[in-house]
Backbone as a printed PyTorch tensor [residue, N CA C, xyz], in Angstrom:
tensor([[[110.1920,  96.9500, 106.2200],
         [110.3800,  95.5180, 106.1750],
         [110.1440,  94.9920, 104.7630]],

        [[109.2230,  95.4820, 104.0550],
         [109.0050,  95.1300, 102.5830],
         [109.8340,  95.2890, 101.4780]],

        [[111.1160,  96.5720, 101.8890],
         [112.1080,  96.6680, 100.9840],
         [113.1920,  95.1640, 100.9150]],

        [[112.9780,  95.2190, 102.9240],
         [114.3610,  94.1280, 102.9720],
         [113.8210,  92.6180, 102.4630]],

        [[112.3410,  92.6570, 102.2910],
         [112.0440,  91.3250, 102.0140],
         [112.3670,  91.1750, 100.2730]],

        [[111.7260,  92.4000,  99.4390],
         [112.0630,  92.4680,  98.0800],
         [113.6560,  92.7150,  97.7530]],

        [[114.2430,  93.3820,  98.5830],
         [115.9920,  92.6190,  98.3670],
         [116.4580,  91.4250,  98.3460]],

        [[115.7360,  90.7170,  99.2150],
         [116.5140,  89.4380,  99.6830],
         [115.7210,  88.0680,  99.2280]],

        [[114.3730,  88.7300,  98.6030],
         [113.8870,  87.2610,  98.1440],
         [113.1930,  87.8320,  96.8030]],

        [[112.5260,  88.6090,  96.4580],
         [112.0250,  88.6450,  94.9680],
         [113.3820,  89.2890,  94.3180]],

        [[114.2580,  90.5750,  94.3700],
         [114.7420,  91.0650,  93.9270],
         [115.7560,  90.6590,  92.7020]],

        [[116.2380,  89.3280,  93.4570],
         [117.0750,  88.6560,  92.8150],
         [116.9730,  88.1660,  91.4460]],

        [[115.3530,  87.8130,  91.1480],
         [114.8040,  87.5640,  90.3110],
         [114.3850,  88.5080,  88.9220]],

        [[114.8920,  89.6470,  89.1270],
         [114.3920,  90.8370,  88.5340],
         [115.8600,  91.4600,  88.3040]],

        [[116.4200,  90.8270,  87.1410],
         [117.6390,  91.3820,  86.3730],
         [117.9540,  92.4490,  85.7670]],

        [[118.2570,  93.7260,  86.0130],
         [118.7800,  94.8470,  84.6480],
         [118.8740,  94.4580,  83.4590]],

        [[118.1590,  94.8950,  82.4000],
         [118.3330,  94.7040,  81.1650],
         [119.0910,  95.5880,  80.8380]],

        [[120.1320,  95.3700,  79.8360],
         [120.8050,  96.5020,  79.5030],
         [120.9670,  96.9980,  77.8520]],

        [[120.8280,  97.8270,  77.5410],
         [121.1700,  97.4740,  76.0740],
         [121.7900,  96.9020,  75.4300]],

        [[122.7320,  96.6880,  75.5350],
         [123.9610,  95.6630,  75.0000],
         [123.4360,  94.3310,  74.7820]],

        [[122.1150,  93.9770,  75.1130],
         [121.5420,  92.8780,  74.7610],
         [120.7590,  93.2210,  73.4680]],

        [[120.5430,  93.9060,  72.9340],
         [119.9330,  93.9950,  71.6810],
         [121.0400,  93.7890,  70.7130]],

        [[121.9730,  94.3150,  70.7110],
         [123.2790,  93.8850,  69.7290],
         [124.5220,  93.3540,  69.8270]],

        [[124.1490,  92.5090,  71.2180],
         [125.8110,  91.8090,  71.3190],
         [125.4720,  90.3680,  70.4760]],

        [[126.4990,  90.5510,  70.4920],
         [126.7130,  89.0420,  69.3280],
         [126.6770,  88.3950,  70.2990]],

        [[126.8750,  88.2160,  71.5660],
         [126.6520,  86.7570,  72.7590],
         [125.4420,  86.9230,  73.0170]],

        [[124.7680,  87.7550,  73.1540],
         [123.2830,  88.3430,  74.1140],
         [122.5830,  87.1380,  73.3360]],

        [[121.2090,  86.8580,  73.6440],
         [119.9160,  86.0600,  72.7420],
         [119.6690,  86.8310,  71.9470]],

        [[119.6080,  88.1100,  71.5760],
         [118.7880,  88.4930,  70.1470],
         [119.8790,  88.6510,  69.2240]],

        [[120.5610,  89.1090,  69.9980],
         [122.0140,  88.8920,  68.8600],
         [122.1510,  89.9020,  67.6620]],

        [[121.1440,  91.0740,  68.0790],
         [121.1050,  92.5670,  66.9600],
         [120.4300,  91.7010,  65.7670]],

        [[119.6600,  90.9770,  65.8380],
         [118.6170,  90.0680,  64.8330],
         [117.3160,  91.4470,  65.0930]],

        [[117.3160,  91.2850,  65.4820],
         [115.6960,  92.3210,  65.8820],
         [116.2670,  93.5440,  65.4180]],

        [[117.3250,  94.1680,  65.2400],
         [117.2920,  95.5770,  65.3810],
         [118.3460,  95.9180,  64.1380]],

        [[118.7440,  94.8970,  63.2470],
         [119.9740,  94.6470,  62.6910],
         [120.2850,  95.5670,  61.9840]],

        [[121.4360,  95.8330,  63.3260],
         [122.6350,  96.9360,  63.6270],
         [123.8660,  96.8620,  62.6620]],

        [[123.8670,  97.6510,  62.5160],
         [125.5760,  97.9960,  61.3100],
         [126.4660,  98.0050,  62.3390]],

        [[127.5410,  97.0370,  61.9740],
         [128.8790,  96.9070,  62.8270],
         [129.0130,  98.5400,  63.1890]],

        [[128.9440,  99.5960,  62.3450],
         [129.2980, 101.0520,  62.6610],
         [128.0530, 101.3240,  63.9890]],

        [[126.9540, 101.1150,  63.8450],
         [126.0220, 101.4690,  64.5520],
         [126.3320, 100.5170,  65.9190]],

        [[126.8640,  99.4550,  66.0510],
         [127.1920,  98.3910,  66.8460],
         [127.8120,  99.7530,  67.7870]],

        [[128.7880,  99.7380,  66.8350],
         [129.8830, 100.3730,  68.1050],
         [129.6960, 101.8670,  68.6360]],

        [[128.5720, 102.4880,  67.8340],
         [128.4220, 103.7570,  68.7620],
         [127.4820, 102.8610,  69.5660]],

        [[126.6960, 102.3700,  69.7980],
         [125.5880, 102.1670,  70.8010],
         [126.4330, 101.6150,  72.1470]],

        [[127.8420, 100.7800,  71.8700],
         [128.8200, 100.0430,  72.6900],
         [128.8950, 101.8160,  73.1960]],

        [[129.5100, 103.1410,  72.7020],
         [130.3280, 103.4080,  73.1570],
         [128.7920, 104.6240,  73.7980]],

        [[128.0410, 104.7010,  73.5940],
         [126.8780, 105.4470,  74.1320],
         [126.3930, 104.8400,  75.2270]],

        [[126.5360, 103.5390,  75.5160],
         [126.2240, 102.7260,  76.5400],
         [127.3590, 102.7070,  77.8720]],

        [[128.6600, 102.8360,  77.0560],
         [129.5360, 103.2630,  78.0180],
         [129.7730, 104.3250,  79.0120]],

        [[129.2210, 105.6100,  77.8870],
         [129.0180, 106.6850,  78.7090],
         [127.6490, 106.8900,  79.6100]],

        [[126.6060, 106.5090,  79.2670],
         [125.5920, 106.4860,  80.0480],
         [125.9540, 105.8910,  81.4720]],

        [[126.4050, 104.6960,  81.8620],
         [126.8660, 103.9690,  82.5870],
         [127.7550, 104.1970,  83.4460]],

        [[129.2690, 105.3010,  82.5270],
         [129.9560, 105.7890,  83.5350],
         [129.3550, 107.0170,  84.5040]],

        [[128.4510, 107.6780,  83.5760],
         [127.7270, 109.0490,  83.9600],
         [126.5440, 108.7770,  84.8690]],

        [[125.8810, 107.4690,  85.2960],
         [125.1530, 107.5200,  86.2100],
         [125.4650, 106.7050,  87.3410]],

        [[127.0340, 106.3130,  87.5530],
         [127.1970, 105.2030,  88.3510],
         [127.5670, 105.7190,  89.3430]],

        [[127.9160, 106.6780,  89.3910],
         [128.1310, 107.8440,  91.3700],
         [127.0060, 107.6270,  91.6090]],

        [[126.0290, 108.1810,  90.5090],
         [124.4690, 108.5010,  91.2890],
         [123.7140, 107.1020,  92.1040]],

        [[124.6540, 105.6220,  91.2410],
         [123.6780, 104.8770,  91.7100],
         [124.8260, 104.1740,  93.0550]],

        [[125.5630, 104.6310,  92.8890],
         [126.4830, 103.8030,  94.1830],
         [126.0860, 105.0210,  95.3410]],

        [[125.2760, 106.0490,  95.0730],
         [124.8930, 107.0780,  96.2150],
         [123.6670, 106.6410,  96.4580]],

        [[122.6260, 106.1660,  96.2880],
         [121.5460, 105.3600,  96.4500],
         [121.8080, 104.9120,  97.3770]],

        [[122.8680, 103.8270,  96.5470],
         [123.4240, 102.3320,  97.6580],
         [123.5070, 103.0270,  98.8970]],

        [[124.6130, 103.9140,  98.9650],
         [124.7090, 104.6320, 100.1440],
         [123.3700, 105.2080, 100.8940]],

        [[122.8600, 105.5690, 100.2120],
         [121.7070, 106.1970, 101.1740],
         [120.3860, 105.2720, 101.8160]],

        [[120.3710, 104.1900, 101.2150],
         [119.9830, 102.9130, 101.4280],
         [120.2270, 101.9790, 102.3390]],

        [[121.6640, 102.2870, 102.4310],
         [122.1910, 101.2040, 103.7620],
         [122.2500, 102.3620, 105.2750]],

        [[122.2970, 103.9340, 104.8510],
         [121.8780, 104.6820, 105.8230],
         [120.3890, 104.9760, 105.9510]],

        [[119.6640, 104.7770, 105.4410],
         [118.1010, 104.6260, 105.5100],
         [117.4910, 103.3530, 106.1500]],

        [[118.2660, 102.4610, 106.0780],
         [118.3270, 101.3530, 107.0410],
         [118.5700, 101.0300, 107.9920]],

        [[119.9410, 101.5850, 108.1230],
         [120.3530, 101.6120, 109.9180],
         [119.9260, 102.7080, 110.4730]],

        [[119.0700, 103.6520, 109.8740],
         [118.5380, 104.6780, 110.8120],
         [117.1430, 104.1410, 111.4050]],

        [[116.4840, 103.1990, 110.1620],
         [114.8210, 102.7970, 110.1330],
         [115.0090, 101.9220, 111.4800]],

        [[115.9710, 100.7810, 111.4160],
         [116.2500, 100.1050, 112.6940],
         [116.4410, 100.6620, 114.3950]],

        [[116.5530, 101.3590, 114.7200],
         [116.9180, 102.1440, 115.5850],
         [115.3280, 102.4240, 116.5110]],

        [[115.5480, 101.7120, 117.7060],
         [114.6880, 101.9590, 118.2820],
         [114.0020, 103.1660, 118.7300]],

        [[113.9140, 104.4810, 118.1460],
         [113.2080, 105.4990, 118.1370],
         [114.0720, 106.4300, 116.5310]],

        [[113.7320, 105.9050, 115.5260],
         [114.6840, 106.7660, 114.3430],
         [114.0070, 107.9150, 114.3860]],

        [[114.4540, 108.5590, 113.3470],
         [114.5450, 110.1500, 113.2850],
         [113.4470, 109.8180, 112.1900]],

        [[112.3600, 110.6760, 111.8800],
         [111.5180, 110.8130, 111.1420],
         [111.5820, 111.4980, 110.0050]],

        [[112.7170, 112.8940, 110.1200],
         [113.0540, 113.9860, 109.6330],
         [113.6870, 113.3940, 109.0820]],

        [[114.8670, 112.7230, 109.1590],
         [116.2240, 112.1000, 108.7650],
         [115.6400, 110.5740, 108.0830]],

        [[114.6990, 110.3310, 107.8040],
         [114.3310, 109.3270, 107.3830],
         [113.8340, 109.9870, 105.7410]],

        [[112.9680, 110.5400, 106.1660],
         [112.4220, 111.6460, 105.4720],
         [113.5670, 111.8520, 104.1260]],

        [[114.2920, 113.2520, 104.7580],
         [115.4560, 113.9230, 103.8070],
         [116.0580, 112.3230, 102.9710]],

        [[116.4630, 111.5100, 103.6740],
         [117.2030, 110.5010, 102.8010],
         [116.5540, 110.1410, 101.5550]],

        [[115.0990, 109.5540, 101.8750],
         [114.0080, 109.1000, 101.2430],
         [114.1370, 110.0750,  99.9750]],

        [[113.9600, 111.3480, 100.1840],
         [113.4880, 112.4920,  99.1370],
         [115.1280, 112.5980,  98.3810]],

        [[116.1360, 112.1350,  99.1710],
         [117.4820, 112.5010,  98.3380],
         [117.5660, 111.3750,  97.4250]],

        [[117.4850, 109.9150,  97.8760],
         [117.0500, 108.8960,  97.1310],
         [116.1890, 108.9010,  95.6630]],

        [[115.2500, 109.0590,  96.3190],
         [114.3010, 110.0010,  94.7990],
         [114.6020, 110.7560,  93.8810]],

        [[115.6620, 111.6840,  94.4790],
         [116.0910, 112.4820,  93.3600],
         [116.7670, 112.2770,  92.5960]],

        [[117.6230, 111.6090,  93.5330],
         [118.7880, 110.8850,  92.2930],
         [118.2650, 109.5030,  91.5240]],

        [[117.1940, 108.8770,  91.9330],
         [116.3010, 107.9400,  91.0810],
         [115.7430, 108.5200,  90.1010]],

        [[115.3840, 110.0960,  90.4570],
         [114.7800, 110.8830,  89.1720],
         [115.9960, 111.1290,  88.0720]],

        [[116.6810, 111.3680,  88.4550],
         [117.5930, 112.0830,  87.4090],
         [118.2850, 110.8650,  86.4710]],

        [[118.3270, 109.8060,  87.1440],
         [118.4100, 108.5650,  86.5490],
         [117.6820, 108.1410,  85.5870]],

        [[116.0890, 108.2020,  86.0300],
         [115.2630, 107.7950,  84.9350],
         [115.2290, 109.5900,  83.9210]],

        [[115.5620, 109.9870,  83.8600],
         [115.7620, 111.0960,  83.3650],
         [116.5390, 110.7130,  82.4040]],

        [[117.9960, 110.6580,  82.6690],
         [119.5030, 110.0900,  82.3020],
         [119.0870, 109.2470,  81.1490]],

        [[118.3580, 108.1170,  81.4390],
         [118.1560, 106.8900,  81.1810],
         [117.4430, 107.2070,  79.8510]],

        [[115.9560, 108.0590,  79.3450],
         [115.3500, 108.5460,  78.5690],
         [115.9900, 109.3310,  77.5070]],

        [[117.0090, 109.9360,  77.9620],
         [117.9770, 110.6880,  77.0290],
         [119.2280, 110.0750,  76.1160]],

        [[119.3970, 109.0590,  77.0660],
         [120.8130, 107.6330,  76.4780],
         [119.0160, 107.2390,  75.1230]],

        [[118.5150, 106.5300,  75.7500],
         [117.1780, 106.0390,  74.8160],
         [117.2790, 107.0850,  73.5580]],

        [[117.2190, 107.9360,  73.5360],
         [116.6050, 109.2170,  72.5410],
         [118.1810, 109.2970,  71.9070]],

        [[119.1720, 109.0840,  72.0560],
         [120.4720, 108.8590,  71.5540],
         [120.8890, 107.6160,  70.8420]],

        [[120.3250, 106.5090,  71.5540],
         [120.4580, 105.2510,  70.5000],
         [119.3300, 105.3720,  69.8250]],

        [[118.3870, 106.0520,  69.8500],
         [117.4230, 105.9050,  68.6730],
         [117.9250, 107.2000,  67.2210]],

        [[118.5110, 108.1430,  67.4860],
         [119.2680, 108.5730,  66.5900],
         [120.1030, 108.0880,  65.7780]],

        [[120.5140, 107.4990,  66.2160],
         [121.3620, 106.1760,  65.1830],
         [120.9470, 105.0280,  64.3450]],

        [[119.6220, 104.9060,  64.9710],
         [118.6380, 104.1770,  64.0730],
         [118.0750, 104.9800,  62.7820]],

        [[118.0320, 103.2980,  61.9500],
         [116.7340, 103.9570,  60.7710],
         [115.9700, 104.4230,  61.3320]],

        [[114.2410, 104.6320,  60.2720],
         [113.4540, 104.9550,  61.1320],
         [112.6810, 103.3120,  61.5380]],

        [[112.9340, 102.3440,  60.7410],
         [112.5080, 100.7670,  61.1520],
         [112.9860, 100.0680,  62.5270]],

        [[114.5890, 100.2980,  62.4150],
         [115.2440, 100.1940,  63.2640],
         [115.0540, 100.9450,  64.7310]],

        [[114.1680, 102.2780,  64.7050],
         [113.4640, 103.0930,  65.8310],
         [112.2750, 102.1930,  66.1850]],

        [[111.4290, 102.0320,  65.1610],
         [110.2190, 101.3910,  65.3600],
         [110.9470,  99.7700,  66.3910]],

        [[111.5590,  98.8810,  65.7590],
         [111.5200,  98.1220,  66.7490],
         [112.7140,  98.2260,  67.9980]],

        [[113.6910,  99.3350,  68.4540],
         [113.7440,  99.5260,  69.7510],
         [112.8990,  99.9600,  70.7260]],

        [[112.0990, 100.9520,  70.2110],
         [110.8930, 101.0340,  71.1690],
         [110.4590, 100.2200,  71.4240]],

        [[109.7440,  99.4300,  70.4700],
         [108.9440,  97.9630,  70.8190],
         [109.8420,  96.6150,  71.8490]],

        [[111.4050,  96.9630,  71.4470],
         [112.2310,  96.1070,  72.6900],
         [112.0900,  97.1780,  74.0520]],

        [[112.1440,  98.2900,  74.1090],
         [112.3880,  98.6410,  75.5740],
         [110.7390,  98.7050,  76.1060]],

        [[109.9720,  98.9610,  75.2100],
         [108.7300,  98.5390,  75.7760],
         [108.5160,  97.4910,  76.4090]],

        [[108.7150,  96.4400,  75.8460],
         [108.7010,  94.9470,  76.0890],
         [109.4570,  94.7130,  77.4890]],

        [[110.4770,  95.5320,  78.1890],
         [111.4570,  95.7160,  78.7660],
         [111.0500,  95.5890,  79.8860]],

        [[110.4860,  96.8160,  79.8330],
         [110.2290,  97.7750,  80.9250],
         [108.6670,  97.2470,  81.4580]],

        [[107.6270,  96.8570,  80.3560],
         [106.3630,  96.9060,  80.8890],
         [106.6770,  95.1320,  81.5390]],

        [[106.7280,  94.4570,  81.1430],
         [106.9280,  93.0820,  81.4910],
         [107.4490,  92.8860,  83.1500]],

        [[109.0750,  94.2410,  83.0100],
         [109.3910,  94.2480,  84.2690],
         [108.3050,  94.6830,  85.3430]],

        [[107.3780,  95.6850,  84.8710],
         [106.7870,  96.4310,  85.9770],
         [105.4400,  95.6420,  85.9670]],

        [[105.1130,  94.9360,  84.9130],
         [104.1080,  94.0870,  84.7930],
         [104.0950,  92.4360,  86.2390]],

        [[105.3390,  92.0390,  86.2190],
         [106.0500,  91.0050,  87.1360],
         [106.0410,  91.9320,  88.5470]],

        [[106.1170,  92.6020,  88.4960],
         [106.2020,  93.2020,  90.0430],
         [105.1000,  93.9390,  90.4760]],

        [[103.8940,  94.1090,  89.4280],
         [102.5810,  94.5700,  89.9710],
         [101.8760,  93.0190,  90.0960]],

        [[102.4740,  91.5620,  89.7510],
         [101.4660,  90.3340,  89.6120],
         [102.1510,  89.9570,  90.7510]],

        [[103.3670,  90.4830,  91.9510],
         [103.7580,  90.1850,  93.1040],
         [102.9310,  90.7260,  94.2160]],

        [[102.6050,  91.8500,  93.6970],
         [101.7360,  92.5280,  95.0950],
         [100.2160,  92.1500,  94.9350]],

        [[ 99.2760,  92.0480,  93.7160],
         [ 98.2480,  91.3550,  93.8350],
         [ 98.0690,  89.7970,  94.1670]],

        [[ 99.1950,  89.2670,  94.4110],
         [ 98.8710,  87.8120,  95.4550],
         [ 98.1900,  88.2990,  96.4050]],

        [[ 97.6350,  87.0010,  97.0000],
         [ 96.2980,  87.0890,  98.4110],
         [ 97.8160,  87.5730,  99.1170]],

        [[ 97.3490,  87.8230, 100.3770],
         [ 98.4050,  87.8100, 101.4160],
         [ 98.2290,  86.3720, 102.1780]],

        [[ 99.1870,  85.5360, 102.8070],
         [ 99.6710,  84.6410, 103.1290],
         [ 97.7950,  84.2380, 104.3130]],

        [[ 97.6390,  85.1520, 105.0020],
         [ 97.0340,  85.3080, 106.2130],
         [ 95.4800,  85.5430, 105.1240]],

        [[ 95.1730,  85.6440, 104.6190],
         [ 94.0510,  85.6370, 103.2980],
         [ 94.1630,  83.7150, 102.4180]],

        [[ 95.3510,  83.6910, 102.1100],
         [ 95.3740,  82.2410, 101.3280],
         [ 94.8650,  80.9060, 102.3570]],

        [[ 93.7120,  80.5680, 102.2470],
         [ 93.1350,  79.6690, 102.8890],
         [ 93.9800,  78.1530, 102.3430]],

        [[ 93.7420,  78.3970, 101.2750],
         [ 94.1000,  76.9750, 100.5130],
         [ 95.7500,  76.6830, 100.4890]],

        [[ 96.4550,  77.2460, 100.7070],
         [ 98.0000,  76.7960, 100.8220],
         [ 98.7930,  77.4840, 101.3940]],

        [[ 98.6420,  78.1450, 102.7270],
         [ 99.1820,  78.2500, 103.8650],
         [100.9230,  77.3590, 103.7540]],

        [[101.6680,  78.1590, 103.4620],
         [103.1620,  78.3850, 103.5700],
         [104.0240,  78.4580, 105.0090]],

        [[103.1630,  78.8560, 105.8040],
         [103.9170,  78.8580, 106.9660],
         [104.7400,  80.1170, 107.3310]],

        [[106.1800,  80.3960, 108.0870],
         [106.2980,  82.0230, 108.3500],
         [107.3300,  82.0840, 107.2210]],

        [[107.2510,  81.8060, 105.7860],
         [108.1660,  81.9460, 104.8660],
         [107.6920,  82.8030, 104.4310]],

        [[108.3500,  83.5940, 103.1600],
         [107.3930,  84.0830, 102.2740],
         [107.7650,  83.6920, 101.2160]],

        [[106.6370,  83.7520,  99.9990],
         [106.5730,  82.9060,  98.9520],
         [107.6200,  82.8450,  98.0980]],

        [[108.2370,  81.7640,  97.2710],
         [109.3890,  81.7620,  96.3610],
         [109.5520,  82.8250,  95.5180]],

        [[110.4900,  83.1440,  95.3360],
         [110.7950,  84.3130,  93.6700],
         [109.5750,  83.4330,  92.6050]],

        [[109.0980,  84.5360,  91.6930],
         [108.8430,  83.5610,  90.5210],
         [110.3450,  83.1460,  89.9510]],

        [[109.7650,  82.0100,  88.8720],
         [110.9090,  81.5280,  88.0910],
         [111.6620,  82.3770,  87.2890]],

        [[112.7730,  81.7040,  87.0410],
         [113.5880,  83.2320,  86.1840],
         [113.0820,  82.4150,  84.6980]],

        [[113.3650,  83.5740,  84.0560],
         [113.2700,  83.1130,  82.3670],
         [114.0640,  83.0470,  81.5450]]])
C-alpha cells in the first residue's frame, strides 16, 4: 500500500534530474556551473543519448514488473514465491541501472577538466543527496495516528512543495 500511496501522492513531486540540465542552454544553470565547450556540450548531448537509449528496456521492464507485482499483491491469496522472484528481478535490473548510471557519470567526467570534474560531482551530489535527503524527511513525519495537534483526517498529507 505504501508504494501505491508514494506513486500517486508524493512521487509526483520528486522529478528525474537529468544531465542535460547542467548544460542546456534552456535548463537554469545553463552550463554556468560547469562551463562546457560547445565541443564538450555535444559529447555529453550525445553520451546522454546513449545512456538513455541503453537503459530504457531495462526501465520500461520494471514498469512491467511493477504493474505485475501489483496485480499479483492484490489478489486475495497472492503467491508469495511469485511476489518474491518479481521483487528480486526488479532489483536487479534497478541494480544494473544504478550501475549503468555510475559509468555514464565516470564518462562525462572524462570530458571534463579537472575543475570542471570537481564541480560535477559537487552537482550530482547536490542531486542525489537532496533527492534522498526529501524522501528520508517524508518518512520521519509523526504518523497521522501519533500527530495530536493537526489531525488531517483519512487523507494523507500533501506532496511537499515543488521547487
Amino acid at each position: 500500500m505504501g508504494v501505491l500511496w508514494w506513486q500517486n501522492f508524493v512521487n509526483k513531486s520528486y522529478r528525474s534530474v537529468e544531465v542535460t540540465r547542467f548544460y542546456s542552454r534552456n535548463g537554469p544553470r545553463g552550463g554556468s556551473e560547469l562551463a562546457l565547450t560547445d565541443q564538450q556540450k555535444e559529447a555529453f548531448r550525445k553520451l546522454r543519448q546513449e545512456h538513455f537509449r541503453k537503459t530504457m528496456p531495462a526501465v520500461q521492464k520494471i514498469i512491467e514488473f511493477k504493474k505485475e507485482l501489483i496485480s499479483e499483491s492484490v489478489k486475495p491469496e497472492p503467491d508469495k514465491a511469485k511476489l518474491s522472484a518479481i521483487a528480486d528481478s526488479i532489483g536487479h535490473r534497478q541494480a544494473w541501472i544504478e550501475k549503468d548510471l555510475a559509468l555514464h557519470f565516470h564518462e562525462l567526467s572524462m570530458l571534463c577538466t579537472p575543475a570542471q570534474r570537481d564541480s560535477l560531482e559537487k552537482l550530482l551530489n547536490n542531486i542525489y543527496t537532496v533527492r534522498y535527503q526529501k524522501m528520508n524527511s517524508l518518512r520521519g513525519r509523526p504518523h497521522r495516528d501519533q500527530d495530536d495537534n493537526n489531525r488531517r483526517g483519512p487523507f494523507p498529507p500533501p506532496p511537499p512543495p515543488e521547487n
